[in-house]
VEXNU-286653 format. One record per residue (C-alpha): residue number from 1; residue in three letters; y, x, z. Coordinates in nm, 2 decimals. Example, Ala and Ser with C-alpha at 12.3 -4.5 7.8 and 13.67 -1.06 7.14 Angstrom:
BEGIN
{num = 1; residu = Ala; py = -0.45; px = 1.23; pz = 0.78} .
{num = 2; residu = Ser; py = -0.11; px = 1.37; pz = 0.71} .
REM end
This chain:
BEGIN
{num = 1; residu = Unk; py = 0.00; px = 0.00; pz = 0.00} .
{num = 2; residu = Unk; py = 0.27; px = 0.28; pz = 0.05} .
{num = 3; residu = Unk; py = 0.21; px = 0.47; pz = -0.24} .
{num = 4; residu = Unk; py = 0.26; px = 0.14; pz = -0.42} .
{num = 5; residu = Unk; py = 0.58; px = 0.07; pz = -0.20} .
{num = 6; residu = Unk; py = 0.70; px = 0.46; pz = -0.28} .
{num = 7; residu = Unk; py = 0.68; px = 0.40; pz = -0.62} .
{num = 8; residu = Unk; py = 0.88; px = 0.08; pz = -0.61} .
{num = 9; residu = Unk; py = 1.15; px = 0.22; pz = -0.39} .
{num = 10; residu = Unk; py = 1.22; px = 0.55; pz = -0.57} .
{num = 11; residu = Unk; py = 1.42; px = 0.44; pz = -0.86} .
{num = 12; residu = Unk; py = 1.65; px = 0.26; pz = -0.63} .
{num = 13; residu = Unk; py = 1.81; px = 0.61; pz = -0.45} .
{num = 14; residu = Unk; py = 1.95; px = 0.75; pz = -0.79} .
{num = 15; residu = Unk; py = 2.11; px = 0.38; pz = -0.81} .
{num = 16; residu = Unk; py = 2.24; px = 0.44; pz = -0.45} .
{num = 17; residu = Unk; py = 2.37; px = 0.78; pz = -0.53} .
{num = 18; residu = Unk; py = 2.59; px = 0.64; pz = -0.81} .
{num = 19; residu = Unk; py = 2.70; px = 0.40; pz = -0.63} .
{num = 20; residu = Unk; py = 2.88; px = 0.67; pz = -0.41} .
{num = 21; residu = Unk; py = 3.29; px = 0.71; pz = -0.37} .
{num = 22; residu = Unk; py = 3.40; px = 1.10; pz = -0.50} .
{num = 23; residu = Unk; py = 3.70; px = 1.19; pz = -0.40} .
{num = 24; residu = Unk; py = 3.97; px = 1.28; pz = -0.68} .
{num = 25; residu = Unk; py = 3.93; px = 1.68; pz = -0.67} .
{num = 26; residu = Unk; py = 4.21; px = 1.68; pz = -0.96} .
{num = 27; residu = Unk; py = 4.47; px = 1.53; pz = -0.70} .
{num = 28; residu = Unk; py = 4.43; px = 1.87; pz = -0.49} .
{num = 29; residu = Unk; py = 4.54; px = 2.16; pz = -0.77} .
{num = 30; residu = Unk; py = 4.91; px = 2.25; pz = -0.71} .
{num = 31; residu = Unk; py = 5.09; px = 2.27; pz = -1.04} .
{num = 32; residu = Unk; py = 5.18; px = 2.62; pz = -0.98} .
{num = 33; residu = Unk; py = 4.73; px = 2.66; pz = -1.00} .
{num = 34; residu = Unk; py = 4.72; px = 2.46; pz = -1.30} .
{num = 35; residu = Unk; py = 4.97; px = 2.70; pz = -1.49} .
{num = 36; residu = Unk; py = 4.81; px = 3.04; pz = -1.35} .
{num = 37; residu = Unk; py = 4.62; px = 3.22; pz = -1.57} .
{num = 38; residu = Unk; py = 4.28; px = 3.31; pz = -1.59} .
{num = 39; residu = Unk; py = 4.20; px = 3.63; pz = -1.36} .
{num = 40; residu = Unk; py = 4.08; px = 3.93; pz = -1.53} .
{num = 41; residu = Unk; py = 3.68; px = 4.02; pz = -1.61} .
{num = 42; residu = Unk; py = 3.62; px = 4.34; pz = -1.47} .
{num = 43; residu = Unk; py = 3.31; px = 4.57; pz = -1.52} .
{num = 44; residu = Unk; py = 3.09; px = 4.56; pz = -1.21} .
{num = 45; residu = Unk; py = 3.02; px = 4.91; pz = -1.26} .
{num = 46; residu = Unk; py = 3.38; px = 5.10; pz = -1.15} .
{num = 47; residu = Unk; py = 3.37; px = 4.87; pz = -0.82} .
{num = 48; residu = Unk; py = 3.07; px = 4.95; pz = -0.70} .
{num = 49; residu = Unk; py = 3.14; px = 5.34; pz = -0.76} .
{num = 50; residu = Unk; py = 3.42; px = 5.30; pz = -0.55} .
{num = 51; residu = Unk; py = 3.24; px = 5.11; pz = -0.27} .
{num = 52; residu = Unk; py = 3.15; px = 5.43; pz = -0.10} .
{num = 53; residu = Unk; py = 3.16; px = 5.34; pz = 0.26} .
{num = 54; residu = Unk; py = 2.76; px = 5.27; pz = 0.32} .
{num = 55; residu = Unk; py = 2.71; px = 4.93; pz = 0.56} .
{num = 56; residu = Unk; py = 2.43; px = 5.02; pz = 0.73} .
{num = 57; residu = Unk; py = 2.35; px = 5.37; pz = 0.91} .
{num = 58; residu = Unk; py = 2.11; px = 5.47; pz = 1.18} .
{num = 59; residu = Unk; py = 2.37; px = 5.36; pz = 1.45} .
{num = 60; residu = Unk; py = 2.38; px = 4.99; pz = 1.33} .
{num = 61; residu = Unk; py = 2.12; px = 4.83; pz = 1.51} .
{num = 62; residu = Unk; py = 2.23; px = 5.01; pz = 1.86} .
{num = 63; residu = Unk; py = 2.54; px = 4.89; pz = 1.78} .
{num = 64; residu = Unk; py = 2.50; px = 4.52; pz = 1.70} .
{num = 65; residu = Unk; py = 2.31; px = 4.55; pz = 2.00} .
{num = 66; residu = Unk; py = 2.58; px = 4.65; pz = 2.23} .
{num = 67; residu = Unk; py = 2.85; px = 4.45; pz = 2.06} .
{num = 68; residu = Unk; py = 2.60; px = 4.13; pz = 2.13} .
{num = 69; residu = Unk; py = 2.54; px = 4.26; pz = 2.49} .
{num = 70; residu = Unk; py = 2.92; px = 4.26; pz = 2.51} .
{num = 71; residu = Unk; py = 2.97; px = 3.90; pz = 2.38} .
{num = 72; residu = Unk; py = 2.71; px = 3.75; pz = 2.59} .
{num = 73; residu = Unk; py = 2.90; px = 3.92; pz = 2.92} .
{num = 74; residu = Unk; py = 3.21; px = 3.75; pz = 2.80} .
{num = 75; residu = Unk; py = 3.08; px = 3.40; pz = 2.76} .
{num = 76; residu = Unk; py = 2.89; px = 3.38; pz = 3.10} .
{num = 77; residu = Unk; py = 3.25; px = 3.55; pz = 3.25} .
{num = 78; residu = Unk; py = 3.41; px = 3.25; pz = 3.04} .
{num = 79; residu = Unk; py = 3.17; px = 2.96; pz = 3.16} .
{num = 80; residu = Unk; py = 3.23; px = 3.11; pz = 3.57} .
{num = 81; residu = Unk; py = 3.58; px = 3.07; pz = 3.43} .
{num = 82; residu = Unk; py = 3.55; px = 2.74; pz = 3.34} .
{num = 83; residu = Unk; py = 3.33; px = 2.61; pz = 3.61} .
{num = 84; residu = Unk; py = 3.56; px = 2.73; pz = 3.91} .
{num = 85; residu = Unk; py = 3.91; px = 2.52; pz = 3.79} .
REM end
């Protein structure tokens, strides 16, 4: 019986779905957008040869740790905070 029901009920949702309100994206471009140009196309080659600065070294994960560590202190010194007003 539910298969039967399934199959019964599933071309109703892409009805519901067109029956949805989208809001008027044109309404929210300024006019000084709709007269900028295009940016530029760049080669992705040149910016990744000047991305130098490696994001991950051998220090990261002590790091993160501490920095977590840190952040956890704050909040429970934050929620004392709160609870004692």
């Amino acid at each position: 019986m539910r298969p039967v029901l399934f199959l019964l009920l599933t071309p109703l949702f892409p009805l519901c779905a067109g029956c949805a309100q989208l809001p008027d994206l044109d309404d929210h471009v300024t006019p000084a957008a709709r007269q900028a140009p295009y940016p530029a196309l760049v080669p992705l080659e040149p910016l990744l040869a000047g991305a130098t600065e490696t994001a991950i070294s051998e220090n990261t994960d002590p790091q993160l740790r501490a920095r977590a560590a840190a952040l956890r202190a704050r909040a429970q010194r934050m929620r004392q905070a709160a609870g004692q007003e």
